[in-house]
N, C-alpha and C positions, 0 to 999 in steps of 0.2 A: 922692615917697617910694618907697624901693624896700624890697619885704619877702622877707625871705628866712628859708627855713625850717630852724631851727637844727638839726635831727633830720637833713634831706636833705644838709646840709652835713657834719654830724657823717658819715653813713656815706663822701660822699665824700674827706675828711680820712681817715678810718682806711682808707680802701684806698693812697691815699698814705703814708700811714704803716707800710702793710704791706710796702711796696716802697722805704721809703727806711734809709738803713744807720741811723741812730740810731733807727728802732722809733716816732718821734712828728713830729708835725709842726705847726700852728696856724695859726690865720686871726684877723686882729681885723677885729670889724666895728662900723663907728661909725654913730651913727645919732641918733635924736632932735630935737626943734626946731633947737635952735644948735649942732648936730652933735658934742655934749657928749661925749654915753652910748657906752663905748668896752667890747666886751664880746669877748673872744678865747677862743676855742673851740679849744682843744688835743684832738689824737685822740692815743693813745698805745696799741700793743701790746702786748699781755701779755709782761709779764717785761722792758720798758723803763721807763727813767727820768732826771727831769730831775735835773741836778746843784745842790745848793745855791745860792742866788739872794738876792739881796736885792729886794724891792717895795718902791715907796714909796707910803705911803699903806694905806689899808686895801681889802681884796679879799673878793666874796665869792662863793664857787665853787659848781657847780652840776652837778652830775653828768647829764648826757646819757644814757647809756648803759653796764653795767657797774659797775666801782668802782676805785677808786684810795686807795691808803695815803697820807698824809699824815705827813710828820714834821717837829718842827718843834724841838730842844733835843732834851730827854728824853721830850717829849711824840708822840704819835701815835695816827692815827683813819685808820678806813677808811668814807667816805661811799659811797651806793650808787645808783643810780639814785632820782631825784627827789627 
């Protein structure tokens, strides 16, 4: 099993993220017994964003470091670290 530390990850994504022209970038990392658990760790710069998306299934997000706006219809939240 390999572990890796989503904090050490997260700063190295956002220095890529600081140097690439869209402003964010991600990493999915899978893991667990039957290699199920699929958890993708988006760094994004301030003042970038991703474009409307459809997910399938339900997701549930986690803030690292920072905060990010969410919108989703006419709805909208800005979650914050932890």
């Amino acid at each position: 099993m390999q572990k890796i530390s989503l904090d050490a990850l997260a700063r190295e994504l956002l220095e890529k993220a600081a140097s690439s022209g869209g402003g964010h970038t991600a990493h999915t990392v899978v893991g667990g017994h039957e290699l199920a658990l699929r958890q993708t760790l988006i760094a994004m710069v301030a003042g970038s964003a991703l474009a409307e998306h459809d997910s399938p299934g339900e997701a549930t997000l986690f803030v690292v470091r920072g905060r990010v706006r969410l919108t989703a219809g006419d709805n909208s939240w800005e979650p914050r670290t932890g």
